[in-house]
C-alpha positions in Angstrom: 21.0 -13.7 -22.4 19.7 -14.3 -18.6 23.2 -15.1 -16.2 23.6 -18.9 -15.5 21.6 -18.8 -11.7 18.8 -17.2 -13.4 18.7 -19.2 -16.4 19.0 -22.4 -13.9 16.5 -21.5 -12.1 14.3 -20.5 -14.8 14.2 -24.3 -16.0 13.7 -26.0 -13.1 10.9 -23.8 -12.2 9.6 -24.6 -15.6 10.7 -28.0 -16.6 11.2 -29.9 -13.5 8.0 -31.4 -11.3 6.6 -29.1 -9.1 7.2 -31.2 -6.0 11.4 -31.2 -6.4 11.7 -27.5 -7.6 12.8 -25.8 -4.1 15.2 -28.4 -3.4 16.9 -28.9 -6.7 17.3 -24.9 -6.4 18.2 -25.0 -3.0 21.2 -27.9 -3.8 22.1 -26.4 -7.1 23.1 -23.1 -5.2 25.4 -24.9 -2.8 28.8 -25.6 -4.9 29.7 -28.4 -2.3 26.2 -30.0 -2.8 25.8 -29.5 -7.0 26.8 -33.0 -7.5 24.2 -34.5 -5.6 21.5 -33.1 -7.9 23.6 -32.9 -11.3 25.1 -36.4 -10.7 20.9 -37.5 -10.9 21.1 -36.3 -14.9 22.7 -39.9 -16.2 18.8 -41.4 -15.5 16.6 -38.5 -14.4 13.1 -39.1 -13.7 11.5 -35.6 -12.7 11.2 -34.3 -15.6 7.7 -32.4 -16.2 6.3 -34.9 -18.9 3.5 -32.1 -19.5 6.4 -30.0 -21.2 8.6 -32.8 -23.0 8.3 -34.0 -26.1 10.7 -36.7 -27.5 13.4 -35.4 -30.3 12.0 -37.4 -33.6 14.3 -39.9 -34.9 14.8 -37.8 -38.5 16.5 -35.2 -35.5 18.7 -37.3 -33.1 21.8 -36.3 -34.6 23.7 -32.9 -33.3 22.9 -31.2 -36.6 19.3 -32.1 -36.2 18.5 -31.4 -32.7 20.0 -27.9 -33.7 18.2 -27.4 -36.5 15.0 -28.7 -34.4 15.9 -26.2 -31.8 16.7 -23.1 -34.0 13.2 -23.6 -36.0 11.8 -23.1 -32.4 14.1 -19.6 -31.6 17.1 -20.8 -29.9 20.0 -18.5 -29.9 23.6 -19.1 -30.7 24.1 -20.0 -27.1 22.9 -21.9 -24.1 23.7 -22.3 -20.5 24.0 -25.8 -19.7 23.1 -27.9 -16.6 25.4 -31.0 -16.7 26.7 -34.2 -15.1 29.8 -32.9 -17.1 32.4 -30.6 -15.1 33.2 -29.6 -18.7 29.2 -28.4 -19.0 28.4 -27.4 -16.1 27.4 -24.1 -15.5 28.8 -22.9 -18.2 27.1 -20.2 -21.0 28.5 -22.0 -24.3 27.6 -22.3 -28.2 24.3 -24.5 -28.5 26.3 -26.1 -31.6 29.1 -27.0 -29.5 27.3 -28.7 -26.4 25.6 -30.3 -28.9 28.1 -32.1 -30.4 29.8 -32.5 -27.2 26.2 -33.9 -25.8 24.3 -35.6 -28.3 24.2 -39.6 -28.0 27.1 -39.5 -25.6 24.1 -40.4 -22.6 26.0 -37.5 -20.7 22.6 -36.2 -18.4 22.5 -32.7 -19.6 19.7 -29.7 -19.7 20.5 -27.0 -22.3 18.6 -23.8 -21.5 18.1 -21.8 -24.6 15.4 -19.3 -24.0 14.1 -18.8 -20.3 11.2 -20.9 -19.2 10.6 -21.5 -22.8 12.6 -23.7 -24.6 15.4 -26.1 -23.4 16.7 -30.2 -24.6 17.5 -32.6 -22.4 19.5 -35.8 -22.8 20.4 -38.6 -20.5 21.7 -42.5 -20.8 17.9 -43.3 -21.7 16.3 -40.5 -23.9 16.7 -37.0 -25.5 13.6 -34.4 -24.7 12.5 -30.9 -26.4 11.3 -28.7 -23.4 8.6 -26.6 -24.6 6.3 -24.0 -23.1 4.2 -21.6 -24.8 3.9 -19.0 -22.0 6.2 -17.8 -19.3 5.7 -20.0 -15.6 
């Protein structure tokens, strides 16, 4: 698996509107200015709706949105890109942010496979991120 800046950037080049990309990366890279952009995740809005589909209801439990995710080629681990200090930035079991994540509303992008395939959560809704080609 990619290291955490690489995976990082890898989904906000891919999953995150064009017209916020640079800064995102730009703020995410500066440890004393993370929070401004990970502190966002509770209600985001610049997601890249062309990408996002929303998890099915059959799948909005941990179990599910892991099962959903490994049918699509997750690995055993993600990075994750979190409101959480306990998240953030960390490379960690996709089972176990799961569980730690799902329908908690904690703002959180789990990055399975580079500019592929990533989920998303927030207070308001749970996304699959899905690309077929590399950006």
């Amino acid at each position: 698996m990619s290291n955490q800046k690489e995976h990082e950037e890898k989904l906000v080049r891919s999953f995150i509107i064009p017209a916020r990309q640079d800064r995102y990366l730009e703020l995410l890279a500066k440890p004393k200015r993370r929070k401004d952009i990970t502190g966002t995740f509770c209600h985001f809005k610049h997601i890249d709706m062309r990408y996002a589909a929303p998890i099915p209801p059959r799948f909005r439990l941990a179990a599910g949105v892991l099962q959903l995710l490994k049918s699509k080629g997750a690995p055993e681990l993600c990075c994750a890109l979190s409101e959480s200090d306990e998240l953030d930035g960390k490379q960690i079991s996709l089972a176990d942010a799961l569980n730690f994540i799902v329908g908690r509303g904690i703002g959180t992008f789990l990055s399975c496979v580079p500019e592929k395939l990533a989920y998303f959560e927030d207070e308001d809704n749970c996304w699959l991120l899905e690309r077929a080609r590399q950006v």
